[in-house]
C-alpha positions as CSV (number, residue, x, y, z in Angstrom):
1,X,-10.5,26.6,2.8
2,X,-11.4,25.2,6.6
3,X,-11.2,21.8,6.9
4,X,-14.2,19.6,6.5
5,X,-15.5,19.3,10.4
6,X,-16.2,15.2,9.4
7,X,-12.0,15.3,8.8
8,X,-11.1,17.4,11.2
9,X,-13.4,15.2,14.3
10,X,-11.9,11.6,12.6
11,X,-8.5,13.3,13.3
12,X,-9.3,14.7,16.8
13,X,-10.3,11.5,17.3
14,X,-7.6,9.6,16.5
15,X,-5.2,12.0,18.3
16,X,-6.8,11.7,21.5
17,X,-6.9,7.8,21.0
18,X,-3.2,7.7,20.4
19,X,-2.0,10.2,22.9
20,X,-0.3,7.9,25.6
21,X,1.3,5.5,22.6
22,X,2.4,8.5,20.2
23,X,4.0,10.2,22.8
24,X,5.7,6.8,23.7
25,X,6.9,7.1,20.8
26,X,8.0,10.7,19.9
27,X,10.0,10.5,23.2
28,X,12.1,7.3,21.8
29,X,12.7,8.1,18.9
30,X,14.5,11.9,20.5
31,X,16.3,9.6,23.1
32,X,17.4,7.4,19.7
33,X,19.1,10.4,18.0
34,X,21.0,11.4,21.3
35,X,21.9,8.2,22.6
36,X,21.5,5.6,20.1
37,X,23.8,3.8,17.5
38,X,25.3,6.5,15.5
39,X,28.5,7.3,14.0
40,X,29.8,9.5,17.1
41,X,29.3,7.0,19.8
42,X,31.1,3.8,17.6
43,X,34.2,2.8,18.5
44,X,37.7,3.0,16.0
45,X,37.2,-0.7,15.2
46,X,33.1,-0.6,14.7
47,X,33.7,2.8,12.4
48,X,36.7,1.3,10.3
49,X,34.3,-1.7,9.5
50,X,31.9,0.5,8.2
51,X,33.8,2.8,5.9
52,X,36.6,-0.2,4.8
53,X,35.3,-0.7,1.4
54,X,34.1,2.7,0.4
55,X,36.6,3.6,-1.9
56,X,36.9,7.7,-2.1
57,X,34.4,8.4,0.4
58,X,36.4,6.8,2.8
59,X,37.9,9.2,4.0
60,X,34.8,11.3,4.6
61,X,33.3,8.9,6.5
62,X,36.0,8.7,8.5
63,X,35.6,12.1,9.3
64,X,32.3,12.4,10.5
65,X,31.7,16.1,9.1
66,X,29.3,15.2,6.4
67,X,25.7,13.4,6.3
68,X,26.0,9.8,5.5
69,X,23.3,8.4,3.4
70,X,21.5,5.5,4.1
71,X,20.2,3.4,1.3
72,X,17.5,0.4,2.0
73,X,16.8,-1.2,-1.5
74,X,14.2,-3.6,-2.3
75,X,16.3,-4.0,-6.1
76,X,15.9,-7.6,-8.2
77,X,15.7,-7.5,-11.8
78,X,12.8,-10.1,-11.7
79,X,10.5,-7.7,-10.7
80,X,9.3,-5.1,-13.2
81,X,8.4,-2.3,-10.7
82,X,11.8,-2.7,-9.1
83,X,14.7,-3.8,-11.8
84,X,15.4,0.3,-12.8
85,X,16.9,0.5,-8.7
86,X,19.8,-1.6,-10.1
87,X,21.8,1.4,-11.0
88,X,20.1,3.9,-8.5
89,X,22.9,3.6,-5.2
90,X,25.8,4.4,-7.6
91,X,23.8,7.6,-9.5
92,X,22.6,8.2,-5.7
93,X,26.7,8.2,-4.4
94,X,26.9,10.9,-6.9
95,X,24.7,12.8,-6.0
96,X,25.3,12.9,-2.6
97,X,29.1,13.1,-3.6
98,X,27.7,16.9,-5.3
99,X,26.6,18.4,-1.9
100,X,29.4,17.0,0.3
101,X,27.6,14.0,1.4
102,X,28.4,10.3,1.2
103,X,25.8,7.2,0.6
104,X,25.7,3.5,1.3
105,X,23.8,0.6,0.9
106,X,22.7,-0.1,4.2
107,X,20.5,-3.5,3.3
108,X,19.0,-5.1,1.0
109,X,15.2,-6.5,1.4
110,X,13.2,-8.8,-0.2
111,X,10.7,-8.0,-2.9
112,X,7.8,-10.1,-4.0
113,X,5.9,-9.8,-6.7
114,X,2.1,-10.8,-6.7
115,X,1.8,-11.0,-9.8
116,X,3.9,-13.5,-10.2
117,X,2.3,-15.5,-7.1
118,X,-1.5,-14.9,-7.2
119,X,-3.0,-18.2,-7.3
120,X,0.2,-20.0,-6.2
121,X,0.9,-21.1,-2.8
122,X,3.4,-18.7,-2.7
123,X,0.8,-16.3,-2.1
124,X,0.9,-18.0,1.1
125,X,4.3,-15.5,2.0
126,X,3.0,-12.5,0.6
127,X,1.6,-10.5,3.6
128,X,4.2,-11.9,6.0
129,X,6.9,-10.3,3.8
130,X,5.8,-7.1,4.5
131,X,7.3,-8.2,8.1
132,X,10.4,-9.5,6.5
133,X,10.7,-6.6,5.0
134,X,10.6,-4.2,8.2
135,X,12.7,-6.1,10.1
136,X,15.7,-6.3,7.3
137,X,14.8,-2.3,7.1
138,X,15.5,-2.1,10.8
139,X,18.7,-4.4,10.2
140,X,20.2,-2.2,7.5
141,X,19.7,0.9,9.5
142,X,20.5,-0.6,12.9
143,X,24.1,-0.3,12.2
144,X,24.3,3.4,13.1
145,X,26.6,4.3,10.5
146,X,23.7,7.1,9.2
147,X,21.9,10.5,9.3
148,X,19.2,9.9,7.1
149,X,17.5,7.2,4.8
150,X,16.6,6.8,1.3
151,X,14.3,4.3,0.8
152,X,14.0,2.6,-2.7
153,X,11.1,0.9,-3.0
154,X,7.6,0.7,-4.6
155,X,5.3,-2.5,-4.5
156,X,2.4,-4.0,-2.5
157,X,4.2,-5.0,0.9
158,X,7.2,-3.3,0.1
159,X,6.7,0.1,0.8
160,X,4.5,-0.5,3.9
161,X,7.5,-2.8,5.2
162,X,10.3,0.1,4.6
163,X,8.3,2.5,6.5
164,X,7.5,0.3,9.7
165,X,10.9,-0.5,9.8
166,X,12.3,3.0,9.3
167,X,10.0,4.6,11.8
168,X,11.6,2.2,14.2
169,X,14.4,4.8,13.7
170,X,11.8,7.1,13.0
171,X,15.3,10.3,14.1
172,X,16.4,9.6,10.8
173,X,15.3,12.1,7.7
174,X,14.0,9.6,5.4
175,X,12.6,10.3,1.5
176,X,11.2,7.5,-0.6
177,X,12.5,7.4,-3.9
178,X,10.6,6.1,-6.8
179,X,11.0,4.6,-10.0
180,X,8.2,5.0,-12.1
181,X,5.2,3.0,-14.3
182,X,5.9,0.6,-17.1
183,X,4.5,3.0,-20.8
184,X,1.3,1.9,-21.0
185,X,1.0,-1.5,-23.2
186,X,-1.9,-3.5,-24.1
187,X,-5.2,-1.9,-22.4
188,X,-6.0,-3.2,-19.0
189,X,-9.9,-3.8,-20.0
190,X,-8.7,-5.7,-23.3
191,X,-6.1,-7.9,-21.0
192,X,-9.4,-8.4,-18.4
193,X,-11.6,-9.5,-21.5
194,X,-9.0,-12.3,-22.7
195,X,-8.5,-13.6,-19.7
196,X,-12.4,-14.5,-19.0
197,X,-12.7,-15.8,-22.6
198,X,-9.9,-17.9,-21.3
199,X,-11.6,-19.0,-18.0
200,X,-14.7,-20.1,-20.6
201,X,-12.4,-22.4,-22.5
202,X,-13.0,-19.4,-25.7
203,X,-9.3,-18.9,-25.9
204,X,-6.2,-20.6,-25.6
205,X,-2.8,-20.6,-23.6
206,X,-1.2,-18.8,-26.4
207,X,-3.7,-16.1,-26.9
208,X,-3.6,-15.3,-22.7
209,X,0.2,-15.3,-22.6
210,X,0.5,-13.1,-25.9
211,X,-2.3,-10.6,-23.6
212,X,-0.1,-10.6,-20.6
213,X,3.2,-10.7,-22.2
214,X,2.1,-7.2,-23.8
215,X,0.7,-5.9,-20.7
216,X,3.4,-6.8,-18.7
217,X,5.9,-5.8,-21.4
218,X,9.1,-4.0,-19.6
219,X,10.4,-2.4,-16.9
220,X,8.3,-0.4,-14.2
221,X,5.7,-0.6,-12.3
222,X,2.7,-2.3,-13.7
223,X,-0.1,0.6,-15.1
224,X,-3.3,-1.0,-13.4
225,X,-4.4,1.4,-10.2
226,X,-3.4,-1.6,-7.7
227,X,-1.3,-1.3,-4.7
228,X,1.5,-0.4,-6.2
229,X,0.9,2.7,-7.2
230,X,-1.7,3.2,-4.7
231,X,1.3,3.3,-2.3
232,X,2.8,6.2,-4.6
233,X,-0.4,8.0,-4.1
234,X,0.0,7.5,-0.1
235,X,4.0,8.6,-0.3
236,X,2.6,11.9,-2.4
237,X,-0.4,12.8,0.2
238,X,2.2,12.1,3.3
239,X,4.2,14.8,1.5
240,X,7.3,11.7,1.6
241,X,8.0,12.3,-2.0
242,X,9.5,14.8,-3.9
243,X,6.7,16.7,-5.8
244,X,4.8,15.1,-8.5
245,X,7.9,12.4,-8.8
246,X,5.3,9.0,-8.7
247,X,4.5,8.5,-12.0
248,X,7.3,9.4,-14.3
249,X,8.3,6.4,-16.5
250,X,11.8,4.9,-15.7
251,X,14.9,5.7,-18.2
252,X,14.7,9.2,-18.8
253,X,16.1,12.6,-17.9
254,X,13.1,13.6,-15.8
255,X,13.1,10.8,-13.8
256,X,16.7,11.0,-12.9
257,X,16.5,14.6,-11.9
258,X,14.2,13.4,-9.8
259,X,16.6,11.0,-8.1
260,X,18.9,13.8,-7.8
261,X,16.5,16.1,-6.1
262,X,15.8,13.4,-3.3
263,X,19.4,13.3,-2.9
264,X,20.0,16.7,-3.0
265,X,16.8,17.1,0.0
266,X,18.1,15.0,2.0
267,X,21.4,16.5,2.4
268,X,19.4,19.8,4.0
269,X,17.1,18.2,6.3
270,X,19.5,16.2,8.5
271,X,19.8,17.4,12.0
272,X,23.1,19.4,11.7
273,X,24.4,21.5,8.7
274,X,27.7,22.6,8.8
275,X,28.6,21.3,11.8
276,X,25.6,23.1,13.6
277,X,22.5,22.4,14.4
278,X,20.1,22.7,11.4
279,X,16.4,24.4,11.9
280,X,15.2,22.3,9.1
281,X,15.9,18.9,10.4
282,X,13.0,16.9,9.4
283,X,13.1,13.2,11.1
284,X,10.7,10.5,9.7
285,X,8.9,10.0,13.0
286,X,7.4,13.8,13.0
287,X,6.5,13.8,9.6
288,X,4.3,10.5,10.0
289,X,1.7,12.0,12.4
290,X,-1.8,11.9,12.6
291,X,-2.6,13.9,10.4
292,X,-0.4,12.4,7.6
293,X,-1.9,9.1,8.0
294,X,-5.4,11.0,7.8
295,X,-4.2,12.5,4.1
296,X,-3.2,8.8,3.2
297,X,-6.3,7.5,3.8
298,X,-8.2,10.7,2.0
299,X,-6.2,10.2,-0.8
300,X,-6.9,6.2,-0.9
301,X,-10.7,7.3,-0.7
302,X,-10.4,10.1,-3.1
303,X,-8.1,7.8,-6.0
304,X,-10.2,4.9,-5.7
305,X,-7.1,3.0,-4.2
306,X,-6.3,-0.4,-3.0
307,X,-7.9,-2.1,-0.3
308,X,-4.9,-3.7,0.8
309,X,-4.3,-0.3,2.3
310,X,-6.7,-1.2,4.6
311,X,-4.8,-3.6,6.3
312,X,-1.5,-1.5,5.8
313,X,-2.5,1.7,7.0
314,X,-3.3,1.0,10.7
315,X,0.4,-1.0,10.9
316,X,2.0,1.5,9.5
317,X,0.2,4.0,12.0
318,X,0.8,1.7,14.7
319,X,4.9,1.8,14.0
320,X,4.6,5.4,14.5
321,X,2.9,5.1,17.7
322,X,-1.2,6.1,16.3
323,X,-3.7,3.9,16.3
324,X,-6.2,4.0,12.9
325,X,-9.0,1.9,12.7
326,X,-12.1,0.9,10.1
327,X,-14.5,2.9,12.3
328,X,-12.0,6.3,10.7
329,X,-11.5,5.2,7.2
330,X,-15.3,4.1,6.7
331,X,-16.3,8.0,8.3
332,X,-13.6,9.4,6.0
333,X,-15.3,7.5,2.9
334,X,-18.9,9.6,3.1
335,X,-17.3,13.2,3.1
336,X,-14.5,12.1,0.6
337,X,-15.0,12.2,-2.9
338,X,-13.7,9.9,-5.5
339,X,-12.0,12.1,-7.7
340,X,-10.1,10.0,-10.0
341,X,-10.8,7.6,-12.2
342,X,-8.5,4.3,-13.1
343,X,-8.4,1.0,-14.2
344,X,-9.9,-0.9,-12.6
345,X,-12.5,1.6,-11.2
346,X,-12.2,3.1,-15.1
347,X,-10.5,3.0,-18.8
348,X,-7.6,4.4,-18.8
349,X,-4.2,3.6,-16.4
350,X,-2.1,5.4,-14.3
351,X,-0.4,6.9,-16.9
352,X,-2.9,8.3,-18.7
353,X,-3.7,9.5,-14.9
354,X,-0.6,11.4,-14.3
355,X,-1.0,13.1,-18.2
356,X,-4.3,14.6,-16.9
357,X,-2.8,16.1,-13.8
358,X,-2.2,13.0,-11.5
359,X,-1.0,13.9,-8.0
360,X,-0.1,17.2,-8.4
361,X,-3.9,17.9,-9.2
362,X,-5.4,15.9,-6.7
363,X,-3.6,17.3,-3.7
364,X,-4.9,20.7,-5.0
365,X,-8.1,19.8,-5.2
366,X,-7.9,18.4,-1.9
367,X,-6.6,21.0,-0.2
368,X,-9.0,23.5,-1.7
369,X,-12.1,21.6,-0.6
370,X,-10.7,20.9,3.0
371,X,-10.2,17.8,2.8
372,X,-6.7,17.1,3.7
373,X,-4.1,18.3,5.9
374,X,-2.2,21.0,4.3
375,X,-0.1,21.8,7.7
376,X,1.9,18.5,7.8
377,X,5.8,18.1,7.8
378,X,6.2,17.3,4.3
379,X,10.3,16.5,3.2
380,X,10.5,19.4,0.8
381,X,8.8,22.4,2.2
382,X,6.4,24.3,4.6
383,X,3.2,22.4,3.7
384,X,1.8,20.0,1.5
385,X,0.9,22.6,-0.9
386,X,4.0,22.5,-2.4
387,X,3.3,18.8,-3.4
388,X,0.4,20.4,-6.0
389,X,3.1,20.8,-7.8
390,X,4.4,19.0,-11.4
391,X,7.7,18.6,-12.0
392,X,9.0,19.4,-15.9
393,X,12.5,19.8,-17.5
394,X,13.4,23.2,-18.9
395,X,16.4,22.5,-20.6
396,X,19.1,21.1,-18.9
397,X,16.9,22.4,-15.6
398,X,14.6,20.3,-13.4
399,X,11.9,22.9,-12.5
400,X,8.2,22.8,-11.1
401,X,5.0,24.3,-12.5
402,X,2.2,24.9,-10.5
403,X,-0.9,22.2,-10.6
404,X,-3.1,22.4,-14.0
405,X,-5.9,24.7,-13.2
406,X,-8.0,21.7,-14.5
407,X,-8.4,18.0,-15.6
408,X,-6.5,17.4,-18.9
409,X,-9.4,14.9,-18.9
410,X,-12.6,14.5,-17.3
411,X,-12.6,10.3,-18.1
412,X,-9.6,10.3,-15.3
413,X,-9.7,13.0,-13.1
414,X,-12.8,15.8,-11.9
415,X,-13.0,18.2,-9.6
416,X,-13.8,18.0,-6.0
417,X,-17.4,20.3,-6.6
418,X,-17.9,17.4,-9.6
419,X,-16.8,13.7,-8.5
420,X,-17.3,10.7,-10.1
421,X,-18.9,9.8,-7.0
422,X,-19.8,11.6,-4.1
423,X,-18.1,9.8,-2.1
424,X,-15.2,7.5,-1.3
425,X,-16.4,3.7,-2.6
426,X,-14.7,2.6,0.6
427,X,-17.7,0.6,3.0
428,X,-18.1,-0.9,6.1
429,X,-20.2,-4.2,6.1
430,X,-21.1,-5.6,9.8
431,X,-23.1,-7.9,10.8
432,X,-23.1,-11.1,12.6
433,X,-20.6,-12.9,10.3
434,X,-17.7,-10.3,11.7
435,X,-16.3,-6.5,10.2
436,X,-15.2,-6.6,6.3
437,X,-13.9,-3.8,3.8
438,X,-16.3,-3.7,0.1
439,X,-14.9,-1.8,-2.2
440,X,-17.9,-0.3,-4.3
441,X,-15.9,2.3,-6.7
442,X,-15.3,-0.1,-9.7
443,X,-19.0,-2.0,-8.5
444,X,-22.2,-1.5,-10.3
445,X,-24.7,0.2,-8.0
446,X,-27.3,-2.3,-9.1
447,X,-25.1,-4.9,-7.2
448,X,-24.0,-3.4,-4.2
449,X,-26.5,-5.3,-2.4
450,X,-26.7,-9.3,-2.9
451,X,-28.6,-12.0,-0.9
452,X,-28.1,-15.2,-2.1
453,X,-27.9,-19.4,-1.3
454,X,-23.6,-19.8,0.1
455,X,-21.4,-22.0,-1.2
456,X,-18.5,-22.6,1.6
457,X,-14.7,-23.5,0.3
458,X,-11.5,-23.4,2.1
459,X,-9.0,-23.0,-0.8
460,X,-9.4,-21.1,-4.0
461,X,-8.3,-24.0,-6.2
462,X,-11.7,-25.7,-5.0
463,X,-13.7,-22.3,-6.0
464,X,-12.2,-23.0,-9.5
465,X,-12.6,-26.3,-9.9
466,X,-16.3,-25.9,-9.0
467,X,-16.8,-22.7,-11.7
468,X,-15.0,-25.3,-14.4
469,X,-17.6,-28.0,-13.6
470,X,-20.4,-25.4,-13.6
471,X,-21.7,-25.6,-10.0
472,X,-21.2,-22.0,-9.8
473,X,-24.0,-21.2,-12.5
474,X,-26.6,-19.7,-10.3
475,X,-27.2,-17.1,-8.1
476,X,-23.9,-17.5,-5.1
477,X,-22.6,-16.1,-2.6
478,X,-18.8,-17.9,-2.9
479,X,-17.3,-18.2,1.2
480,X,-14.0,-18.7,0.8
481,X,-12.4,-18.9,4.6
482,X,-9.9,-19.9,6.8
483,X,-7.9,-17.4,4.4
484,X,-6.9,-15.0,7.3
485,X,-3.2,-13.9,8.6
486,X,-3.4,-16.9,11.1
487,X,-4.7,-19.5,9.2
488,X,-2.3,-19.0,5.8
489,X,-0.9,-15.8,5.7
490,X,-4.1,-14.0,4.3
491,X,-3.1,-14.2,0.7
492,X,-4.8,-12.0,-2.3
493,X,-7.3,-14.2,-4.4
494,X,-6.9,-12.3,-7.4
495,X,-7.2,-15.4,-9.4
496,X,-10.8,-15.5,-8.6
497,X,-11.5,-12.5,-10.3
498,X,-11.9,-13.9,-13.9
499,X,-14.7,-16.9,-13.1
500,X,-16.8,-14.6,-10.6
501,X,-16.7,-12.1,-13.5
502,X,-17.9,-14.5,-15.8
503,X,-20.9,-16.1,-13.4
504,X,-21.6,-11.9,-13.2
505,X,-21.7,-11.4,-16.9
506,X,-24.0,-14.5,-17.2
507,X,-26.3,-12.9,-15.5
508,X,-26.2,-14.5,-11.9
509,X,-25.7,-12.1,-8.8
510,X,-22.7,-13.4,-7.1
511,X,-20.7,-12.0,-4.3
512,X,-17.3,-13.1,-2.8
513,X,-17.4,-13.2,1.4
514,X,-13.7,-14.3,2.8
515,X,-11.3,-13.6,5.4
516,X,-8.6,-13.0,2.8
517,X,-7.7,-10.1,0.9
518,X,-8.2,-9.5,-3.0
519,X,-5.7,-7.7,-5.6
520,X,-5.7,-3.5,-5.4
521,X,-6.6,-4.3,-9.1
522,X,-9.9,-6.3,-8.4
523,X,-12.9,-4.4,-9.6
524,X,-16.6,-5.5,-10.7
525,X,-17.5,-8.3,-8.4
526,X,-18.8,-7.3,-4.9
527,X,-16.4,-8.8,-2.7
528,X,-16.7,-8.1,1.3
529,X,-13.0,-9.0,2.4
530,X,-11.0,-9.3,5.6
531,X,-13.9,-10.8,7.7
532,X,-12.8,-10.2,10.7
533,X,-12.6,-12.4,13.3
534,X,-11.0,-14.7,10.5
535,X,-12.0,-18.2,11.0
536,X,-9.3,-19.6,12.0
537,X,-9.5,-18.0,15.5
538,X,-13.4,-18.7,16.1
539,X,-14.5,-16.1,13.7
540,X,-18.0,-16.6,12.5
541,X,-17.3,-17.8,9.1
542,X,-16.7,-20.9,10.4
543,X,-20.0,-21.4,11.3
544,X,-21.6,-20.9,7.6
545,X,-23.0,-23.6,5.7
546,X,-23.7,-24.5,2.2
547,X,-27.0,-23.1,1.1
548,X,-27.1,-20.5,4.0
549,X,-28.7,-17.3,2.8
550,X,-26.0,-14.7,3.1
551,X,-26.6,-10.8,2.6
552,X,-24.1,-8.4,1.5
553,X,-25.2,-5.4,1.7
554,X,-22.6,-1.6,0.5
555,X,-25.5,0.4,1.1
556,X,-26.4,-0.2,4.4
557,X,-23.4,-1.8,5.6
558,X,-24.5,-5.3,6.2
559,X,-23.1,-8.4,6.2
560,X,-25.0,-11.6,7.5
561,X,-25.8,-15.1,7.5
562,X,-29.9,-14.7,7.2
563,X,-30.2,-18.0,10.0
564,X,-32.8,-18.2,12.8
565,X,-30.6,-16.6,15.8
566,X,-31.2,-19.7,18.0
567,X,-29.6,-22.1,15.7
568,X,-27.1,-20.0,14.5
569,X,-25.8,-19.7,18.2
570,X,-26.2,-23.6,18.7
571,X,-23.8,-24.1,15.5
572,X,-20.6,-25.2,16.0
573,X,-17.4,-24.2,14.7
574,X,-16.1,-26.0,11.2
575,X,-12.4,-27.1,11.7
576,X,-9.8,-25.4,9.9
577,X,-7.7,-27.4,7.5
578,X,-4.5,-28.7,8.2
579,X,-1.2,-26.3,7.7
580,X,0.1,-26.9,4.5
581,X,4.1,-27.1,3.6
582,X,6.4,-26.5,0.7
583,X,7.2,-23.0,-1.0
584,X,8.4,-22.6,2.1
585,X,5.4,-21.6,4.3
586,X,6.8,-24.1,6.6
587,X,9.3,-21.4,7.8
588,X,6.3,-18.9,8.3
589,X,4.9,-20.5,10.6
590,X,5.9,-18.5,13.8
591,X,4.2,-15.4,11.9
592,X,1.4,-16.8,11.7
593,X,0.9,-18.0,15.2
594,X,1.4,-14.4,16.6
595,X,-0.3,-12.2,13.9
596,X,-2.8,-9.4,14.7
597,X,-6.4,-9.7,12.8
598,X,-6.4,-7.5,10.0
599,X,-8.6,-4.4,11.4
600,X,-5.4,-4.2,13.4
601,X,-2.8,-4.7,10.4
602,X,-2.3,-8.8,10.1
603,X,1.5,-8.1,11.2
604,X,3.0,-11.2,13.6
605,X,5.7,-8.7,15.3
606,X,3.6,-5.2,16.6
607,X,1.9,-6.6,19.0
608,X,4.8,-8.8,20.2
609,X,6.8,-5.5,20.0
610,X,4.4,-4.0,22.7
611,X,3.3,-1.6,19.6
């Protein structure tokens, strides 16, 4: 099948944007492999650091005639999604160990968990991490001790974060390595319902912790279609994965088969083999091009993924040396069809997803109908068709069947010729209160366009407060601002989710406007996030009143305050609220000063990088 023309222009387009910064970057990252920090150019003493505790692979360190492995490991045991990497490095030194290779830990990075933060202050640090993140990345890696990278890591900043700082080393062959979904516990729609009965005062503390507690009931990555496993989507259609490897659960044979695979990969794509140099050296930096990032954002369209990718995406892009930007992903969203079908956008989670065909299946069906890149450098074999493949044990034997021919079932996953929708439930809103991401999948049609009185608020804790007194009850528009990368941090407002749904459900049309972000697991309530400018640096959400008339609009891609043009221009700016401190947002505050609005990625350290 051709490619879509819409894809292939958006891509064009992109290229011919990014031509002067790409090739920027292409041409360091060549220089990096031939005259950067690596093993050959340390020095006796630098070397014997780096191989002094490395018990029987010290002396093939030493040697320099075999790959070593670089691992980066975003491992706690406090975080579900990430406690199974505990005993991944030593099962990954095996491994390696089998095809003559070595591996280390090069670093260690942080990993927060948003679901343990939403509605905290904390939240405050969440975005910023993502920073953190890179920069440990680049610290781990930085000590030139490697010839290639595997990346263990799954969540919301975390992923994003390894890759910007890997692709600041970008000569390196790097695979992601994941760990797999929690089993499926309680139903997500049953854990939504408790919690608004909760928000009305219907249930108690002990009936919502018994809800979460069995939703959120053991190790893995939590089963709701948020960014989490929105960002094992993005690794699958960047062909950074090992086929099919997203969504196996942690703990069993399969899934460390997988593990061994990566490892296995890795040792044949380094730039030399056996001494020589290797025609299948596949650095990082090549396989992130254009038209990688352009089969992320298809797939994010076609899944119904998170819009925290919408931030994400374009800093990612820019660490490689592209430039992505809303005007793309909102011309991608009307030729890409939504294809799949999970919580929150539908019933069943991402397990349920991957039992009906998951990945495998979608890539299939979105290579078929033209819609994604098939020709990219994928780490596993000539094109991302290979990825459209599932990956079973026979035996003892880690093998991989083609794609199912179809849906295992049709409540998760449809054809391309038979979406859910026609097209991608990713929209655009613009107008004169800034640029702002909707996300319509999981949003009645009958609400995808609300005009309504504002009610202005500069913390969340205020918007709950007023739905607990019941000044809420009415038809709203709820402005929550000065909630952007420079003013907090931009954190996710997932915690407003339960009273808007419940103002919804009584009956009111209510919208959320803000220039913060919500969950990848918000759903019903039409929110128009990012607003961009944010307030904080004269944005126009600073000039909204209470009572103001606001229209958001999906369908035609509005967003704006409906006020006499004259006065609205008159209007000054509302002052942002003082910086708060404790959790230690203090310590952020240098982030904050330097970061990028959020069309641009909300990251303090690109543009200071000259990226």
């Amino acid at each position: 099948m051709s490619l879509h023309p819409t894809l292939a222009t958006v891509t064009d387009r992109i290229v011919a944007r990014s031509k002067d910064s790409r090739q920027r970057y292409l041409d360091l990252i060549d220089r990096q492999r031939d005259e950067g920090v690596h093993r050959p150019t340390l020095s006796c003493g630098n070397l014997a650091h780096g191989f002094a505790a490395s018990g029987d692979d010290k002396a093939m360190i030493r040697s320099g005639k075999a790959m070593n492995i670089g691992i980066v490991t975003a491992y706690n045991d406090m975080l579900s999604a990430h406690q199974p990497y505990g005993r991944y490095p030593e099962q990954i030194k095996i491994f390696a160990r089998e095809r003559g290779a070595t591996a280390q830990v090069a670093g260690g990075v942080p990993a927060m968990c948003d679901g343990v933060t939403q509605g905290q202050d904390s939240m405050e640090l969440s975005l910023f991490s993502r920073d953190v993140i890179a920069m440990s990345t680049a610290v781990g890696l930085s000590h030139g001790m490697f010839e290639g990278a595997l990346l263990l890591g799954i969540c919301d900043k975390i992923v994003p974060g390894l890759l910007i700082g890997t692709l600041r080393f970008g000569h390196l062959p790097t695979i992601l390595v994941p760990a797999g979904p929690m089993p499926s516990g309680l139903a997500n729609k049953e854990k939504i319902r408790v919690r608004q009965l909760y928000a009305e005062g219907k249930v108690g503390e002990k009936e919502l912790m018994d809800a979460e507690s069995a939703s959120y009931h053991g190790a893995g990555t939590c089963t709701f279609y948020g960014t989490a496993n929105s960002n094992q989507m993005m690794m699958e259609m960047m062909g950074l994965h090992m086929p099919g490897s997203s969504f196996v659960n942690p703990g069993n044979k399969l899934r460390q088969e997988l593990t061994r695979a990566a490892v296995h990969r890795m040792t044949e794509i380094g730039w030399a083999k056996d001494g020589q140099p290797n025609s299948d050296y596949r650095p990082l930096g090549h396989c992130i091009d254009e038209k990688a990032i352009v089969n992320a954002v298809v797939g994010l369209l076609a899944t119904g993924g998170s819009t925290n990718h919408v931030i994400h995406l374009p800093a990612i892009a820019r660490a490689a040396g592209i430039i992505l930007d809303w005007d793309d992903m909102d011309e991608l969203s009307d030729i890409v069809p939504l294809i799949a079908s999970v919580y929150p956008n539908g019933a069943g989670d991402i397990n349920y997803f991957h039992a009906a065909g998951g990945m495998p299946y979608v890539i299939r069906e979105l290579l078929d109908a033209g819609l994604a890149h098939g020709d990219i450098r994928t780490v596993y074999g000539a094109s991302l068709a290979e990825g459209a493949q599932e990956p079973v044990m026979d035996g003892e034997e880690l093998v991989w069947h083609p794609a199912a021919k179809e849906s295992r079932d049709d409540t998760l996953l449809k054809p391309a010729s038979d979406p859910f929708r026609k097209d991608g439930g990713l929209a655009l809103l613009q107008g004169n209160l800034g640029r702002a991401t909707m996300k319509v999948s999981a949003v009645d049609p009958e609400r995808h366009t609300i005009e309504a009185p504002a009610r202005v608020f500069t913390d969340q804790h205020s918007v709950a407060e007023a739905f607990k007194a019941g000044e809420l009850d009415r038809d709203v528009v709820v402005v929550l601002r000065f909630q952007g990368p420079a003013a907090n941090g931009m954190p996710e407002l997932h915690k407003l989710t339960s009273p808007l749904g419940v103002i919804q459900d009584r009956g009111y049309k209510v919208a959320l406007v803000t220039d913060g972000r919500m969950s990848g697991a918000s759903g019903k309530v039409p929110s128009a996030i990012h607003v961009s400018p944010e307030a904080f640096h004269g944005g126009p959400l600073g000039k909204l009143h209470d009572g103001d008339i606001v229209r958001v609009c999906a369908t035609t891609g509005t967003l704006e305050a409906l006020v006499d043009a004259a006065e609205w221009a008159a209007r000054e700016q509302a002052p942002p609220p003082p910086q708060e401190w404790g959790t230690g947002r203090e310590l952020f505050a240098m982030l904050r000063h330097h970061s990028d609005p959020a069309e641009k990625g909300g990251s303090a350290m690109l543009a200071e990088a000259g990226l």
